[in-house]
C-alpha positions as CSV (number, residue, x, y, z in Angstrom):
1,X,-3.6,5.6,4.0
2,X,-3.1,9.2,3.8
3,X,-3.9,10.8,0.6
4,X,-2.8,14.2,-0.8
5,X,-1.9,16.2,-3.3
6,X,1.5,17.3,-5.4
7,X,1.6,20.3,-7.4
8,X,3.9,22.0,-9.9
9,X,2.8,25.7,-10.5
10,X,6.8,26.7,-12.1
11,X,4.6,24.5,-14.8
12,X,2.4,27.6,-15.1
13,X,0.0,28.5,-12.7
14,X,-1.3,31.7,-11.0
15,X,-1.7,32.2,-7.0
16,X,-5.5,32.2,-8.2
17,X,-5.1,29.0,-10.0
18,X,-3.6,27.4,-6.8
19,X,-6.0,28.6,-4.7
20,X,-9.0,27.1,-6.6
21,X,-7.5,24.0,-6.4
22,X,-6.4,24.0,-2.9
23,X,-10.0,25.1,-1.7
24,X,-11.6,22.4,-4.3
25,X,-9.1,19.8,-2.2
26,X,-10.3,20.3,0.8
27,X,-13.5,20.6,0.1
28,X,-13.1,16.9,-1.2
29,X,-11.8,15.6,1.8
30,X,-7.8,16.1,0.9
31,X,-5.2,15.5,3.5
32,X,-2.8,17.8,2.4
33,X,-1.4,20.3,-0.5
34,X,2.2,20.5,-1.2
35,X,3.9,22.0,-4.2
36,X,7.2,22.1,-5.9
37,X,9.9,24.8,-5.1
38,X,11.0,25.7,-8.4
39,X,12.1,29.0,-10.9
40,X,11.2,28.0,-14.0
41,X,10.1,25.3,-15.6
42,X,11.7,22.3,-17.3
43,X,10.6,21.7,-20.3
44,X,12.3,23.5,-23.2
45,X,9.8,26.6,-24.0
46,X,8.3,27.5,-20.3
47,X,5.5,29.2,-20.7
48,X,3.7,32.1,-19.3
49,X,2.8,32.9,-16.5
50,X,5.8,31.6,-14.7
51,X,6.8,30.6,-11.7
52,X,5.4,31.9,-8.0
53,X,7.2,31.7,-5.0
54,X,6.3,28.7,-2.8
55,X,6.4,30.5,0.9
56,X,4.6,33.7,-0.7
57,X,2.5,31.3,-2.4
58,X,1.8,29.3,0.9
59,X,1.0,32.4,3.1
60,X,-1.9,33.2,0.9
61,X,-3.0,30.0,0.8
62,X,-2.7,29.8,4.4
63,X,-4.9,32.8,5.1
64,X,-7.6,31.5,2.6
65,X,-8.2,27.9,3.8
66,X,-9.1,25.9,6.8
67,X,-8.3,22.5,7.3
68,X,-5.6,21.0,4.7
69,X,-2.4,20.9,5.5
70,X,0.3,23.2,3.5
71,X,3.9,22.6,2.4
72,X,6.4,22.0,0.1
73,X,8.2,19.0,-1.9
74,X,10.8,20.2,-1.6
75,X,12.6,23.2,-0.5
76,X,16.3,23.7,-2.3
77,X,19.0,24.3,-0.2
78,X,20.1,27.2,-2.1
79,X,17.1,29.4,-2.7
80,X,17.2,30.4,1.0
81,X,19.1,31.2,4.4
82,X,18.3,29.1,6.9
83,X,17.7,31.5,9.3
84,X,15.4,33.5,7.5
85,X,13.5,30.1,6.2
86,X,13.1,29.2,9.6
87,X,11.3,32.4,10.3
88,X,8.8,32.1,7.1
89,X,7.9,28.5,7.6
90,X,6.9,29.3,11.6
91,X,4.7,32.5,10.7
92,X,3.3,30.8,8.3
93,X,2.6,27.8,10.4
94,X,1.0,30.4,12.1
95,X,-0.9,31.9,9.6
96,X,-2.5,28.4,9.2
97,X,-2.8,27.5,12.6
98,X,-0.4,24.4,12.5
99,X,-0.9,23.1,9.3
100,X,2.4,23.6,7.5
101,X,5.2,21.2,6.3
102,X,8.5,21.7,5.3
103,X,10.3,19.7,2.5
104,X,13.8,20.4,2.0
105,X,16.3,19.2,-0.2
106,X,19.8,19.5,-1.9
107,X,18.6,21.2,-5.3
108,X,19.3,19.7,-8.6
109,X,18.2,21.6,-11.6
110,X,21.1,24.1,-12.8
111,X,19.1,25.7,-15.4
112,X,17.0,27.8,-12.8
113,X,20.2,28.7,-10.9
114,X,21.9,30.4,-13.9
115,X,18.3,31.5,-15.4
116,X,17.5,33.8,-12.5
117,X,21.4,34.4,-11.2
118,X,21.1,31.7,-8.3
119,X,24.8,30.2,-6.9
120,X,24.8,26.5,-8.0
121,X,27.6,24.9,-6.0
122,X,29.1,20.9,-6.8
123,X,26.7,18.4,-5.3
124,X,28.8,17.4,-2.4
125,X,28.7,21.2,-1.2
126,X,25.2,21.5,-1.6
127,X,24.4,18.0,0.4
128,X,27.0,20.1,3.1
129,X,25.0,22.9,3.2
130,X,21.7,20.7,3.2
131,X,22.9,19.5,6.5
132,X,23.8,22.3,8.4
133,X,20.2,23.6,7.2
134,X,18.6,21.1,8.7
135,X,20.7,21.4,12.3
136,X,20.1,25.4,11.9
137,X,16.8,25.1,11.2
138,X,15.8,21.8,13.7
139,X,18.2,24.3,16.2
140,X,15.9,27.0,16.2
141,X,12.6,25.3,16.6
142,X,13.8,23.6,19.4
143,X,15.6,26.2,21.5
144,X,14.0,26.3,24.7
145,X,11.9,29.4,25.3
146,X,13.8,32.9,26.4
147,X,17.2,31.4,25.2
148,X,19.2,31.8,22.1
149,X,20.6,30.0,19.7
150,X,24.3,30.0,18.2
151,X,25.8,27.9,15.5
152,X,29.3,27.4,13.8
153,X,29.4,25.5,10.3
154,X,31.5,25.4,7.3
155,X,28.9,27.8,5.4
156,X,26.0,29.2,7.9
157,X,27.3,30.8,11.1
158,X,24.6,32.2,13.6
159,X,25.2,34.3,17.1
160,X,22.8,34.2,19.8
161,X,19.8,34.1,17.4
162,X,16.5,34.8,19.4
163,X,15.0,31.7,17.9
164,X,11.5,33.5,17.1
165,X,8.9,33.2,15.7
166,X,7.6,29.9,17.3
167,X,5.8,27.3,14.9
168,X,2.5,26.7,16.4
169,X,3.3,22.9,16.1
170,X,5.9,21.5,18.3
171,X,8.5,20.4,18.8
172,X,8.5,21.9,15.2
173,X,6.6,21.3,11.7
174,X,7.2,17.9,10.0
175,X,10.1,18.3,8.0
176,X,10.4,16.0,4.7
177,X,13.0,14.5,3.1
178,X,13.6,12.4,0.0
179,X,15.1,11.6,-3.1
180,X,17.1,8.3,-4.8
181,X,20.4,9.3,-3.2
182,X,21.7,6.2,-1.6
183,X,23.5,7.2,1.6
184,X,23.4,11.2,2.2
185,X,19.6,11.6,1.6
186,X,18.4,8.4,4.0
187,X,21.2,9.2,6.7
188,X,20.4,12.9,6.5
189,X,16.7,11.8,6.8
190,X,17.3,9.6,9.9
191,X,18.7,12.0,12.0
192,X,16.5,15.2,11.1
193,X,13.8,14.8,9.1
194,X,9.9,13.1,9.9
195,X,9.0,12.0,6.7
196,X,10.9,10.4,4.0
197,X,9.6,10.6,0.5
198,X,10.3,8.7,-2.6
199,X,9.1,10.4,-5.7
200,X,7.6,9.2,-8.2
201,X,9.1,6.0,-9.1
202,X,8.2,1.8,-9.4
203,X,6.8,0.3,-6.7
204,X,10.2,-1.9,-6.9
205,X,12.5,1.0,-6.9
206,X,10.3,3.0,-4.1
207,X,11.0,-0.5,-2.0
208,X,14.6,-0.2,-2.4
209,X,14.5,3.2,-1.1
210,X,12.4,2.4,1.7
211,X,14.9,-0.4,2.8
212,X,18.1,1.9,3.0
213,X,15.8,4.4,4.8
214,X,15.1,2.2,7.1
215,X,18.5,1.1,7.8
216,X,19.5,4.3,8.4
217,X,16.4,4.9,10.4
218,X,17.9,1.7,12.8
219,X,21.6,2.9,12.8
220,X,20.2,6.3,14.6
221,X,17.3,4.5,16.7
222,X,14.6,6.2,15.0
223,X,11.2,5.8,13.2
224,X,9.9,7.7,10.1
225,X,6.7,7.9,8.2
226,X,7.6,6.9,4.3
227,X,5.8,8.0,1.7
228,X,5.4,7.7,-1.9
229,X,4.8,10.1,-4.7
230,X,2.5,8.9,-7.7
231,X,2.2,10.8,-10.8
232,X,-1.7,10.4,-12.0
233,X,-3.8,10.7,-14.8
234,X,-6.9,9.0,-14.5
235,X,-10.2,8.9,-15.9
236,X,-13.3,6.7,-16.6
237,X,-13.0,6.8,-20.0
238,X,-10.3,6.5,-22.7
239,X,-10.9,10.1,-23.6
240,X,-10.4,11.3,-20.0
241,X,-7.4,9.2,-19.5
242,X,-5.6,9.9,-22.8
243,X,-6.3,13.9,-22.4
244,X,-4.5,13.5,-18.4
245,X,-1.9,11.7,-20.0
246,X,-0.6,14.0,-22.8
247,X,1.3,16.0,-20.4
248,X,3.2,13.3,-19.2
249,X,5.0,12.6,-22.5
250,X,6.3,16.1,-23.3
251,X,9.8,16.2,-23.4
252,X,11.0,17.6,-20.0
253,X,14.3,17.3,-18.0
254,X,12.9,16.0,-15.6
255,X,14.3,11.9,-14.6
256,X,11.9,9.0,-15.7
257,X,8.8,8.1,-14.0
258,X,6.4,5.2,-13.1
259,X,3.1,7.2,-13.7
260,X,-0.5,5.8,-13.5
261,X,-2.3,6.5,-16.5
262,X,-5.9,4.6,-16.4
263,X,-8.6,3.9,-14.5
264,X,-9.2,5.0,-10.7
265,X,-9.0,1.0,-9.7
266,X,-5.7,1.0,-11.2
267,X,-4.7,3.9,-8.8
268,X,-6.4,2.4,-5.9
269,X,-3.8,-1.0,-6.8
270,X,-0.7,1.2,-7.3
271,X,-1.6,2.5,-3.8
272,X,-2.2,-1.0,-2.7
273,X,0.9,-1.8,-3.6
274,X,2.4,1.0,-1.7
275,X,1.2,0.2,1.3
276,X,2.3,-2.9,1.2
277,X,5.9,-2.2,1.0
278,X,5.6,0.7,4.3
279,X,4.2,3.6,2.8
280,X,2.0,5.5,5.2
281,X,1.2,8.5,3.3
282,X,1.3,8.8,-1.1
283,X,1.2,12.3,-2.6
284,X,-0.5,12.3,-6.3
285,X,1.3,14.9,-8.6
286,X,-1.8,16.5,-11.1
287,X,-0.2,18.3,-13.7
288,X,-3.7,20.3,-15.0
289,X,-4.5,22.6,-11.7
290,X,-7.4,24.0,-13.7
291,X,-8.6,20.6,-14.3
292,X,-10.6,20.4,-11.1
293,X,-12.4,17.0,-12.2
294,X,-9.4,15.5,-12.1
295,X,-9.4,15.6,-8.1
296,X,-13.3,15.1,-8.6
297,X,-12.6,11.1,-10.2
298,X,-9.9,10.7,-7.3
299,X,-12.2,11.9,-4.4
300,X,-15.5,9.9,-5.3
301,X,-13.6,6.7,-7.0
302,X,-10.7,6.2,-5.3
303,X,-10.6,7.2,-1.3
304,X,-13.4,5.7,-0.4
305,X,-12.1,2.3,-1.4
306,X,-9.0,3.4,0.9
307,X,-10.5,4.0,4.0
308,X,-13.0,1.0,3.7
């Protein structure tokens, strides 16, 4: 099983904060760091200091680690061009020497559209626009060296684009996809995307996601890795678990969740249960990034019992 880590910093972290914890990660034996993509926060008072960039945020991070991998969970379609996304996500690929994922999806919370003047356009549009991100984007990796690549779509039109920078992994970095949609998401996912990722929810519900994925995946003969995210707060005592845990139940608008809150064998049997329903890879969403022994419990209590 492959183990990393989900982050949040539009919760309230610093670049400095991020990079403790992303250094602290790997030094724990950490696959992988991805974080949100978001503006602002959702609960109803966000707090200072606010929310950091994620590809400004990743280019650091890049630059000031060595071996764990670097993306996001998930991009939104609107935040960015896909041309000029295409460009940051290869130099930073770069910048890490092939260590970078992107996660991209349709965008969902209006609130950080109108906070910070952002276009929020009716779900149907931005699945549209989602789609011809991913062609653009999938386009331009894959143009063959010394050629150009051109594109016509409803909303993104390029001309003889010189397809550079090159990602240092090819064909291109794994792209992620995920979500509870029903039919655009897993279709959408089947066609472009490496990795499909449900977030966050019963092992029952992750199942029924997994299944329509993988019909999908069989309509357009292909395979993809699933993965699950797990929201965790664990400890070894009550007092550990319960302090993990207050975060969890502040009112937010965020969707509800299946979180683990208990001990680290009760994360090691969520897991379990992952894999047993396809998951190859979970992501475990922290919501303290100062609270380093967090990642300490989950390192010495939990992934040895996954790789035994």
């Amino acid at each position: 099983m492959r183990v990393g880590l989900f982050i949040e910093p539009h919760r309230g972290a610093t670049y400095d904060t991020q990079l403790r914890l992303a250094r602290h990660a790997e030094e724990l034996g950490f696959e992988s760091l991805l974080r949100a993509d978001h503006y602002r926060a959702m609960s109803p008072a966000p707090m200072p200091p606010g929310p950091t960039d994620a590809w400004v945020t990743l280019a650091g991070l890049a630059r000031e680690t060595k071996t764990i991998r670097l993306g996001t969970m998930v991009n939104s379609v609107t935040f960015r061009l896909p041309g000029p996304l295409s460009i940051m996500v290869a130099q930073v690929d770069e910048m890490s020497g092939g260590r970078v994922e992107l996660g991209l999806g349709a965008g969902w919370f209006e609130r950080e559209h109108v906070a910070y003047g952002i276009p929020f356009p009716p779900v149907g549009e931005r699945f549209d626009r989602l789609a011809e991100q991913l062609a653009v984007i999938t386009g331009l990796w894959r143009t063959p060296d010394g050629s150009t690549f051109s594109y016509e779509g409803s909303h993104y039109r390029l001309v003889d684009a010189p397809a550079l920078p090159r990602p240092v992994q090819r064909p291109h970095p794994p792209i992620i996809m995920g979500g509870k949609g029903q039919k655009r998401a897993p279709d959408l996912a089947a066609r472009f995307a490496d990795e499909y990722n449900m977030p966050f929810k019963s092992v029952a519900q992750t199942a029924e996601q997994f299944d329509r994925v993988r019909e999908a995946c069989f309509r357009h003969d292909r395979d993809l890795l699933l993965s699950a995210g797990i929201v965790v707060a664990v400890g070894r005592n009550d007092r550990e678990i319960a302090q993990r845990a207050a975060p969890l139940h502040v009112s937010s608008a965020l969707p509800p969740e299946d979180p683990v809150e208990g001990s680290p064998a009760a994360l090691v049997q969520r897991i379990g249960e992952m894999a047993e329903i396809g998951a190859g890879r979970v992501h475990l969403r922290v919501t303290d990034m100062t609270d380093l022994g967090h990642l300490d419990v989950i390192a010495s209590d939990v992934l040895p019992q996954l790789t035994s």
